[in-house]
C-alpha positions in Angstrom: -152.0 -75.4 -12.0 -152.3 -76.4 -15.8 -156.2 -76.7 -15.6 -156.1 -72.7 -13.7 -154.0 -71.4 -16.1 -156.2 -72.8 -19.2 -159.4 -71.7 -17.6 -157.6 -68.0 -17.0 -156.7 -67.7 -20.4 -160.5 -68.3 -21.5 -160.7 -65.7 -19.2 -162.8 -67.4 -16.4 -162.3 -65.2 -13.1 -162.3 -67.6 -9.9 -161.2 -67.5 -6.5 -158.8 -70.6 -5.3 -159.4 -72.9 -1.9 -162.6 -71.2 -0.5 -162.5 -72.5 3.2 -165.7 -70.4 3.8 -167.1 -73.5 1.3 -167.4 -77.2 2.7 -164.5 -79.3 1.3 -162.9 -76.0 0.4 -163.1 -76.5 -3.6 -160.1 -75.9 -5.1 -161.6 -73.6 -7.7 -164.3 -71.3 -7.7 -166.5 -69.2 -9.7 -168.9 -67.0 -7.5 -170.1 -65.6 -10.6 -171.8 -69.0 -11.6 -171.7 -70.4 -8.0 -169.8 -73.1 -9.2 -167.5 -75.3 -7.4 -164.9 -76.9 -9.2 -162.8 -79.7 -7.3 -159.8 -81.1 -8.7 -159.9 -84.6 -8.0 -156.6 -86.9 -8.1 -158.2 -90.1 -9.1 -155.9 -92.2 -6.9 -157.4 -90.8 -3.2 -160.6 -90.0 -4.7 -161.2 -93.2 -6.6 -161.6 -92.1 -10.1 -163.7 -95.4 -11.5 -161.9 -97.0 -14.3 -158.9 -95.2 -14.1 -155.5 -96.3 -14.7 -154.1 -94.4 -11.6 -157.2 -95.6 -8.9 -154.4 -98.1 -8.2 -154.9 -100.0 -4.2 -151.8 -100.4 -2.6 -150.9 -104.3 -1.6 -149.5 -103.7 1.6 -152.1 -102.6 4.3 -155.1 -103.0 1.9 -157.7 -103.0 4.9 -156.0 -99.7 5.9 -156.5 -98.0 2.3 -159.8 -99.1 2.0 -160.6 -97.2 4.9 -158.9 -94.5 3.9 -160.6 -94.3 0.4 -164.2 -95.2 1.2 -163.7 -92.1 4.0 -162.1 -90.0 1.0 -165.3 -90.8 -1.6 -167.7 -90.6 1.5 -167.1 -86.7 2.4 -166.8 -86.0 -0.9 -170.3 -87.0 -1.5 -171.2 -85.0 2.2 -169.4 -81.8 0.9 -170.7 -81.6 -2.8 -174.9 -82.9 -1.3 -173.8 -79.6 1.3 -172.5 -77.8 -1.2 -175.5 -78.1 -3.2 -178.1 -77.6 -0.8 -176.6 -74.5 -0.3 -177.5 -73.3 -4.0 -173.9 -74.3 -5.7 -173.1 -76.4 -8.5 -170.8 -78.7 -8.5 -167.6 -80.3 -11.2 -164.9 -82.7 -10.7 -162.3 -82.3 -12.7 -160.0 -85.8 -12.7 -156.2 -85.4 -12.5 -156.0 -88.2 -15.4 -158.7 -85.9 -17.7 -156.3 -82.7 -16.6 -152.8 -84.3 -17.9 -154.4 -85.3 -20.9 -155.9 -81.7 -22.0 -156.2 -79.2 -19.7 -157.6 -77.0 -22.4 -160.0 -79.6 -22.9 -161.3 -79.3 -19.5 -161.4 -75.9 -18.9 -163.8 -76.1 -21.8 -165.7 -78.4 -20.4 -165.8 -76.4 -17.0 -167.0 -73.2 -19.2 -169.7 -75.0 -21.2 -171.1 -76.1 -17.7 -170.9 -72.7 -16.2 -172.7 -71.1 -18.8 -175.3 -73.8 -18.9 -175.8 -73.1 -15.1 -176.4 -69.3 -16.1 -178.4 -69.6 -19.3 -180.7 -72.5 -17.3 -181.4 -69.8 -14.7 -182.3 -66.7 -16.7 -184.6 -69.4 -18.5 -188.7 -68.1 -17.9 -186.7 -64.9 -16.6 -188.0 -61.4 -18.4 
């Protein structure tokens, strides 16, 4: 919610959950055909991160669980992108830190996406 309202008020325009889209990104900006997933790095296994934290109890379970997580993420973004989207994760720890910050990031790299395509354009 904090990253959506930071990227509204640099006036991004984006459409939320797109089931049409595999993995449904949680964010998304037709305009740039970018896909922005919000990743919570304890399910998605944020590398490095203080909250990618493995439960003790039933550890063979959560691996399971996990390595199934990170798997179809990888399926959805490589279907995602063959599809002519681009792709950013955005990491629940980078979020409560600054979510201006990346919303800023997430508008730098959709306007790289645009500028990289008009390229040779004209």
């Amino acid at each position: 919610m904090r990253l959506r309202s930071a990227m509204h008020a640099m006036g991004l325009r984006f459409r939320l959950h797109v089931s049409e889209l595999p993995g449904c990104p949680d964010i998304v900006l037709p305009k740039h055909r970018l896909a922005v997933f919000v990743h919570g790095c304890f399910w998605h296994r944020h590398a490095d991160c203080k909250y990618c934290t493995t439960p003790a109890a039933n550890a063979e379970f959560w691996k399971a669980k996990f390595s199934r997580n990170v798997e179809r993420d990888r399926e959805n973004s490589k279907r995602l992108v063959e599809a002519g989207w681009r792709i950013y994760v955005a990491w629940e720890c980078d979020i409560k830190r600054s979510p201006a910050a990346v919303a800023e990031a997430v508008q730098l790299f959709a306007k790289s996406m645009m500028s990289s395509r008009t390229e040779g354009q004209g």
